[in-house]
C-alpha positions as a Markdown table, in Angstrom:
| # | Residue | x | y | z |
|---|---|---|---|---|
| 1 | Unk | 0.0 | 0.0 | 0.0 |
| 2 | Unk | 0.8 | 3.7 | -0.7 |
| 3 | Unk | -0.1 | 6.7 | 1.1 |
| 4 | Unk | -1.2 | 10.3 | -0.8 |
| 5 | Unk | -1.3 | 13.0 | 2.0 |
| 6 | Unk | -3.6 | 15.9 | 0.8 |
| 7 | Unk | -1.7 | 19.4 | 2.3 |
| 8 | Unk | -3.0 | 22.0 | -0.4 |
| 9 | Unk | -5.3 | 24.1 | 1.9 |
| 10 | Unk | -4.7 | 27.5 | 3.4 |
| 11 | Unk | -6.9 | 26.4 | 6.8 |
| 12 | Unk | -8.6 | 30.1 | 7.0 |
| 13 | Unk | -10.0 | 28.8 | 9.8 |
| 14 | Unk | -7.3 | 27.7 | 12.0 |
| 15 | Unk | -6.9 | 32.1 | 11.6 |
| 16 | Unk | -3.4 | 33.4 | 13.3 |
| 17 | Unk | -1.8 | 29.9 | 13.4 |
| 18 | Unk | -2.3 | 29.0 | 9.7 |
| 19 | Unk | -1.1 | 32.8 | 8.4 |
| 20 | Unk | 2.3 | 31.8 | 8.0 |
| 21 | Unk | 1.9 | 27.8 | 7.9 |
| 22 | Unk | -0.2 | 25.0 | 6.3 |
| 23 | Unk | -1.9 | 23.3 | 8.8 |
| 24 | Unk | -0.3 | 20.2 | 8.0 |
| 25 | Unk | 2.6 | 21.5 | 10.0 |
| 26 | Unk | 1.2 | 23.2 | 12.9 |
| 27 | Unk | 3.5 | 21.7 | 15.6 |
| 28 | Unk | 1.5 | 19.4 | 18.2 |
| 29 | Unk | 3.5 | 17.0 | 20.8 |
| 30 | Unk | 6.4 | 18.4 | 19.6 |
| 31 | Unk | 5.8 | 17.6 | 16.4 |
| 32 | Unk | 4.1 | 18.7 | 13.0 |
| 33 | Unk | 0.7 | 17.0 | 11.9 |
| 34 | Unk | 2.5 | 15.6 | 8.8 |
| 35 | Unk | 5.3 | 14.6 | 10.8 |
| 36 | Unk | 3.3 | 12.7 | 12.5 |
| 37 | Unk | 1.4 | 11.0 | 10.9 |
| 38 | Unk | 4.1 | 9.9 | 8.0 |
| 39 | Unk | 6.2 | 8.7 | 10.9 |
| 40 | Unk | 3.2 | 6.7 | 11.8 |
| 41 | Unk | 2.5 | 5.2 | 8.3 |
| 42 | Unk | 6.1 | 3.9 | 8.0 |
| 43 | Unk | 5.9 | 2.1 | 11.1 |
| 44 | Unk | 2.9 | 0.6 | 9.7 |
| 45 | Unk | 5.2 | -0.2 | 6.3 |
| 46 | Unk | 4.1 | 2.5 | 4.4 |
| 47 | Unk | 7.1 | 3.8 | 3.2 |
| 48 | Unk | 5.8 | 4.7 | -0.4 |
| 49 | Unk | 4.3 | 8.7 | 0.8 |
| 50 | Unk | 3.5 | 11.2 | -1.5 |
| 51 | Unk | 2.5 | 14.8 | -0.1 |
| 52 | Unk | 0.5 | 17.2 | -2.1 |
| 53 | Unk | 1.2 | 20.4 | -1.4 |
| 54 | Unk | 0.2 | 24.0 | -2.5 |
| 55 | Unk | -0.8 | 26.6 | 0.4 |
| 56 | Unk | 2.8 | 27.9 | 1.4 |
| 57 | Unk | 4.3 | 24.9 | -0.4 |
| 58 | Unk | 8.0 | 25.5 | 0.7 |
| 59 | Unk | 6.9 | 25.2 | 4.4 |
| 60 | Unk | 6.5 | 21.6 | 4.1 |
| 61 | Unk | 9.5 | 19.6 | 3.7 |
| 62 | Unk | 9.7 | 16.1 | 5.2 |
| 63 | Unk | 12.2 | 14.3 | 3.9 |
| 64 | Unk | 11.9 | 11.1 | 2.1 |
| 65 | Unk | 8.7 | 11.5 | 0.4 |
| 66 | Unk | 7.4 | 12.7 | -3.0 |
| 67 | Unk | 5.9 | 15.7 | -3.4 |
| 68 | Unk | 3.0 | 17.0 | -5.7 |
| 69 | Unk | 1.8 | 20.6 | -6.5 |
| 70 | Unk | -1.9 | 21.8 | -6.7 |
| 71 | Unk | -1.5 | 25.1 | -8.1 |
| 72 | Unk | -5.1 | 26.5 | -7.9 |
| 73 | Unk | -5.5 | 25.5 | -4.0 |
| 74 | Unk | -7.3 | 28.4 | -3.2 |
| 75 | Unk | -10.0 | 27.4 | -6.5 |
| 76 | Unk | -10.2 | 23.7 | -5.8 |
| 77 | Unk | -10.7 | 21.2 | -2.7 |
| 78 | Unk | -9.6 | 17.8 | -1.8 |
| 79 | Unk | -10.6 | 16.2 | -4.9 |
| 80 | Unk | -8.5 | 18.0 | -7.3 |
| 81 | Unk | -5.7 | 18.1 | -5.3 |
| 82 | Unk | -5.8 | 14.3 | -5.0 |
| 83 | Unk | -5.6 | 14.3 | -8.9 |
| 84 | Unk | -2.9 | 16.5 | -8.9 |
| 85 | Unk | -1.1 | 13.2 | -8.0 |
| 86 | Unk | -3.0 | 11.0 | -10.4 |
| 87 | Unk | 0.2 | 9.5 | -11.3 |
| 88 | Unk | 0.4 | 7.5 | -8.3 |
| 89 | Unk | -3.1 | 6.0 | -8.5 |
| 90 | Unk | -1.6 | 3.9 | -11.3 |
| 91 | Unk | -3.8 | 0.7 | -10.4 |
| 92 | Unk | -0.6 | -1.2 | -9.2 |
| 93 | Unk | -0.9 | -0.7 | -5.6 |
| 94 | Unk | -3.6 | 0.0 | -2.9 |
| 95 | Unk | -3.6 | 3.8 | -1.9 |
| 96 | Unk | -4.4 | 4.9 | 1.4 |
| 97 | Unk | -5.5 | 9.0 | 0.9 |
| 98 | Unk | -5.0 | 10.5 | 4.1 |
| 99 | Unk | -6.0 | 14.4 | 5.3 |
| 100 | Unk | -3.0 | 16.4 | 6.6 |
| 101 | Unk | -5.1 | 17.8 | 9.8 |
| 102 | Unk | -5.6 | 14.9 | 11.6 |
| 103 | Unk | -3.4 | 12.5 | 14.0 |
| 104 | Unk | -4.1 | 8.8 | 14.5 |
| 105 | Unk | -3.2 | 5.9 | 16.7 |
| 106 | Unk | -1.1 | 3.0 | 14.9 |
| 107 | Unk | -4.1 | 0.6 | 16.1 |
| 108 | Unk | -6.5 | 3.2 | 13.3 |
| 109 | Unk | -3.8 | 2.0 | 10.1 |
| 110 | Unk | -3.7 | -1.3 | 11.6 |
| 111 | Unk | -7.6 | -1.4 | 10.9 |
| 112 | Unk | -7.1 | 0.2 | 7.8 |
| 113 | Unk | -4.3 | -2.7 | 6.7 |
| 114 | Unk | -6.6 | -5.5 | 7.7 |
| 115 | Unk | -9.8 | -3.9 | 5.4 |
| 116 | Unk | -10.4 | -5.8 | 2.3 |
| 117 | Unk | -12.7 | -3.7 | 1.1 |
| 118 | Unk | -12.4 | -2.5 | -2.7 |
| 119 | Unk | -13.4 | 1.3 | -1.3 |
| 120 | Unk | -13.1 | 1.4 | 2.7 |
| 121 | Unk | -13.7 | 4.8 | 4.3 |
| 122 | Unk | -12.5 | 4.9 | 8.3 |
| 123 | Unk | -15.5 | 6.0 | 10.4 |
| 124 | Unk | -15.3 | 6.5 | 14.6 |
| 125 | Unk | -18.9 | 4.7 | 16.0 |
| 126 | Unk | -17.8 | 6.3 | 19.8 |
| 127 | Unk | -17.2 | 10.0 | 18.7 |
| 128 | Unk | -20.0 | 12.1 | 20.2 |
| 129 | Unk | -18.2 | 12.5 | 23.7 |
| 130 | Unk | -14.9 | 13.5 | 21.7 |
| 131 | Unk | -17.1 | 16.0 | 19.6 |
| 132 | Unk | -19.1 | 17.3 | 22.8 |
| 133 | Unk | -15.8 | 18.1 | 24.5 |
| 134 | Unk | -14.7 | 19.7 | 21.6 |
| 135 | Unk | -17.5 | 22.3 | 20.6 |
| 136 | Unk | -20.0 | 23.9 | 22.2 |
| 137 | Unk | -22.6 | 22.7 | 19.5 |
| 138 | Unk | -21.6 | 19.7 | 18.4 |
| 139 | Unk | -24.7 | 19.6 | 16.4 |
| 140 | Unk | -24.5 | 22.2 | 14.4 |
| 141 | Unk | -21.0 | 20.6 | 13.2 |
| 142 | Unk | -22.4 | 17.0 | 11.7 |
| 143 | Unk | -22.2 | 15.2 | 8.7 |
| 144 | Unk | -24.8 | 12.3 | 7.6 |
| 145 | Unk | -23.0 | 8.8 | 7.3 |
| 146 | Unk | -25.3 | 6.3 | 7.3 |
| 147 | Unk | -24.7 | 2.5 | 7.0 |
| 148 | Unk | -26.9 | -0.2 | 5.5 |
| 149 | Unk | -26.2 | -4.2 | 5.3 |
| 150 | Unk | -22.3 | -3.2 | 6.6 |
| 151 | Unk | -22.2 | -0.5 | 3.5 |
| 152 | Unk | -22.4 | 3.1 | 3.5 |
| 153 | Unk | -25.4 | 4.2 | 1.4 |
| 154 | Unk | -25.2 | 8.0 | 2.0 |
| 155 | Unk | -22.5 | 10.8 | 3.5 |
| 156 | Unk | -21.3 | 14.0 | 3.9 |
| 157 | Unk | -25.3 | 16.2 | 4.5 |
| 158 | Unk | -24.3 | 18.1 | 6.8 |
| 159 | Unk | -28.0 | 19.3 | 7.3 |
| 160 | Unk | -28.5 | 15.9 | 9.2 |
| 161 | Unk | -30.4 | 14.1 | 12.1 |
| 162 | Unk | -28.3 | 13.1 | 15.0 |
| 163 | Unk | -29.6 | 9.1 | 13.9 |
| 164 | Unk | -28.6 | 9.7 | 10.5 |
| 165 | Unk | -24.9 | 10.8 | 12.1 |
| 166 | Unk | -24.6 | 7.7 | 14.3 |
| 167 | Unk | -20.6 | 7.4 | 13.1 |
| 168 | Unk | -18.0 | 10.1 | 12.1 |
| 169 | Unk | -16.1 | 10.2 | 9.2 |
| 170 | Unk | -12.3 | 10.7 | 9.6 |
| 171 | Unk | -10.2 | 11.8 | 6.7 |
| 172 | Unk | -8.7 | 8.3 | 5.9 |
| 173 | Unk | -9.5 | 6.5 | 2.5 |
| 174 | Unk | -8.8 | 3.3 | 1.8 |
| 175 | Unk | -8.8 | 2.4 | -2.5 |
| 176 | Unk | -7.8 | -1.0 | -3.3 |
| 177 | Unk | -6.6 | -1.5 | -6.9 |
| 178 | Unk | -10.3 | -1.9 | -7.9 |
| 179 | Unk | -11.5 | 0.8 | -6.3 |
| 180 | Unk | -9.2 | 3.4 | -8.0 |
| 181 | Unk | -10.6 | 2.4 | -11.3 |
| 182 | Unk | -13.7 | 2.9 | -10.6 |
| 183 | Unk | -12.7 | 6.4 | -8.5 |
| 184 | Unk | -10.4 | 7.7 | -12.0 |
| 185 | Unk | -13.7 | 6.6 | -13.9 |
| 186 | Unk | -16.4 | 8.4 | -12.4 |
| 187 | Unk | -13.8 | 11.1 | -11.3 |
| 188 | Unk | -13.0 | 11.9 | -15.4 |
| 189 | Unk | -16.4 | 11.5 | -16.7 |
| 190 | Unk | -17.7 | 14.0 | -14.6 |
| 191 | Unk | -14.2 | 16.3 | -15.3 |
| 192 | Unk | -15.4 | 16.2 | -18.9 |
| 193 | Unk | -19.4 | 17.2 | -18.2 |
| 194 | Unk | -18.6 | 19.6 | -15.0 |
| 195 | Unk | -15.4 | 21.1 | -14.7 |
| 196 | Unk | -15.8 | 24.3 | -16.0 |
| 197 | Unk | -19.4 | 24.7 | -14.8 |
| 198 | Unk | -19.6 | 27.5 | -12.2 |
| 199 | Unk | -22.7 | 25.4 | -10.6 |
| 200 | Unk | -23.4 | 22.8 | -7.4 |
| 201 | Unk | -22.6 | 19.2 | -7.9 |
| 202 | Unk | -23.7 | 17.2 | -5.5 |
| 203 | Unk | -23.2 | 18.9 | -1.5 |
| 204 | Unk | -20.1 | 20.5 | -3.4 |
| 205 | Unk | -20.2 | 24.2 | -4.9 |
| 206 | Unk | -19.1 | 23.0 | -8.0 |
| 207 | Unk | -16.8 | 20.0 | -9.5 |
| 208 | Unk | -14.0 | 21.8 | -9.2 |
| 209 | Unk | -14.4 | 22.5 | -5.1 |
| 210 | Unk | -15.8 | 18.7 | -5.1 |
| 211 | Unk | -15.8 | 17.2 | -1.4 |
| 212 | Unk | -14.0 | 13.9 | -1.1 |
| 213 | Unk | -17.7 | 13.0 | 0.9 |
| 214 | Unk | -19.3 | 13.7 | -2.6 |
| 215 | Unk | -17.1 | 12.1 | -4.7 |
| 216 | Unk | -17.9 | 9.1 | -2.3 |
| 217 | Unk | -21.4 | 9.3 | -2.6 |
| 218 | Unk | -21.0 | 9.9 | -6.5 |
| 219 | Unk | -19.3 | 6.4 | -6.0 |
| 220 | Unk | -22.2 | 4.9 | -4.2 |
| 221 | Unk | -24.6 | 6.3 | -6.5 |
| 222 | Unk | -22.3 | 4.5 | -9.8 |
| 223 | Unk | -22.6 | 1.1 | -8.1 |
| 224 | Unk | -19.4 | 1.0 | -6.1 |
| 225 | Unk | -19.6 | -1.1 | -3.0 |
| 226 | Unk | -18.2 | 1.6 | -0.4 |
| 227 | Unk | -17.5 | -0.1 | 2.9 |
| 228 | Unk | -16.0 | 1.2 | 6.5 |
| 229 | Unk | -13.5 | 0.6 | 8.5 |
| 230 | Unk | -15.0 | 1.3 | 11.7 |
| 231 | Unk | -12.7 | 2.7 | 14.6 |
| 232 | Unk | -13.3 | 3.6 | 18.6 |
| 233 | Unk | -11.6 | 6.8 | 18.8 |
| 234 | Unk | -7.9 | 6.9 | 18.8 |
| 235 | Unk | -8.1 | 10.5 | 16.2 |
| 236 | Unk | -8.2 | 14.1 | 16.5 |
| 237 | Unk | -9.4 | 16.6 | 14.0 |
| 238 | Unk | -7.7 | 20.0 | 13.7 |
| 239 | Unk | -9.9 | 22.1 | 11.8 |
| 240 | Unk | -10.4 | 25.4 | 14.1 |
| 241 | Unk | -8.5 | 27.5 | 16.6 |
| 242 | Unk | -11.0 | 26.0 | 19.3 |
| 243 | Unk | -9.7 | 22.8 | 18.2 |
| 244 | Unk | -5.7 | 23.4 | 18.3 |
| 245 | Unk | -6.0 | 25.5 | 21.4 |
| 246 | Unk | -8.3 | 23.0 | 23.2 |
| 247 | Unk | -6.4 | 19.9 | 22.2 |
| 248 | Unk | -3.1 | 21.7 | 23.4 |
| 249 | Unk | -5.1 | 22.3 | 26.9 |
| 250 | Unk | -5.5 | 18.7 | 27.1 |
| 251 | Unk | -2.5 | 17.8 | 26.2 |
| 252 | Unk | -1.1 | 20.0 | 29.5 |
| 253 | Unk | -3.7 | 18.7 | 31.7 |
| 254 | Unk | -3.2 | 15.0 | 30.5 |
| 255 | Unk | -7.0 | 14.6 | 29.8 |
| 256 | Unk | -6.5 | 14.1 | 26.5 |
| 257 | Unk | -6.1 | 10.4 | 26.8 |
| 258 | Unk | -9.5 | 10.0 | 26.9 |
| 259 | Unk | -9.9 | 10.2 | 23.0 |
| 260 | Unk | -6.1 | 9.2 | 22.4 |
| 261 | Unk | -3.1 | 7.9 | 23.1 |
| 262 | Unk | -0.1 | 10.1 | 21.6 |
């Protein structure tokens, strides 16, 4: 298996801490996100990491991986800056795409290692008290993943019921050589119908700003069996400056081993 680590955004929302970084390397335990999380995947045997970067792409610079560019990172989302890399979803390995603002426990690859499914998406099924502790309206901050006979049938609404948000998607992909066929498929044929189409596809502005949710669900909706690879905690999401500044308090106080172990 490979690994593609998406890094492109500017994470606008992460405000003073992201003006002068990507968030990929905002330093957390002593170390950056990306740091972290590529020295997890080699331990797991993933030595074969490509980064894609493009927000302040000189700040990232861990050595022995490949890098990618998405030039238009403040037009596009994760989508297209998975693409930039298309090279590497060359059908003769697995690929593991992973987000660059999260960090994960070895036992959440070791789940991810074990999946055989042909499109597995890593979901957390005990969340809510981790997502309660870390917004004041953990409501108003869901996103629909619903599950039928052990596949997901529908993601990423975030105008959801709490039921219909029972598990939590984390940004961890899992394409076996299958499954990228059927991803570079549906991915092109909409490319030549949508790209240049300043209107919504899918939950996504437009198919250039597609979310990796809705390119999932366009998935789903073209036949693909899209399973997941379900996880008790063991993550952490940094998406805010609530989030960073919160998860550093923790990290002080030593109560941050309720949702994982670092």
């Amino acid at each position: 298996m490979k690994a593609i680590i998406l890094a492109a955004g500017m994470g606008t929302r992460l405000g003073d801490y992201t003006k002068n970084l990507p968030k990929g390397m905002l330093s957390f335990n002593n170390k950056s996100l990306i740091a972290q999380q590529v020295e997890n995947l080699r331990k797991a045997g993933i030595t074969d990491i490509s980064i894609v970067r493009g927000y302040m792409a000189d700040k990232i610079n861990i050595p022995g991986v490949k890098y990618y560019l998405n030039p238009i990172y403040d037009q596009t989302n994760m989508v297209e800056t998975l693409f930039y890399a298309e090279q590497e979803l060359d059908g003769k390995d697995d690929v593991l795409v992973c987000y660059a603002d999260i960090v994960y426990e070895p036992k959440v690859l070791q789940k991810i290692l074990n999946s055989k499914a042909e499109v597995g998406v890593t979901v957390d099924e005990d969340y809510w008290d981790y997502w309660q502790a870390r917004a004041d309206k953990p409501e108003e901050d869901m996103e629909s993943l619903v599950l039928e006979n052990g596949k997901i049938v529908e993601l990423g609404n975030t105008k959801c019921t709490r039921e219909e948000a029972k598990v939590r998607y984390v940004g961890l992909i899992k394409f076996s050589k299958k499954g990228l066929q059927k991803l570079k498929e549906v991915y092109h044929e909409n490319k030549i119908k949508f790209y240049d189409r300043n209107e919504p596809w899918l939950r996504s502005k437009s198919f250039k700003k597609v979310y990796m949710t809705c390119m999932l669900q366009a998935l789903i909706n073209a036949g693909q069996k899209v399973e997941p690879i379900i996880i008790n905690r063991g993550w952490l999401e940094f998406d805010t400056v609530e989030d960073y500044e919160k998860y550093t308090q923790w990290l002080k106080e030593g109560s941050i081993k309720r949702f994982i172990t670092l």
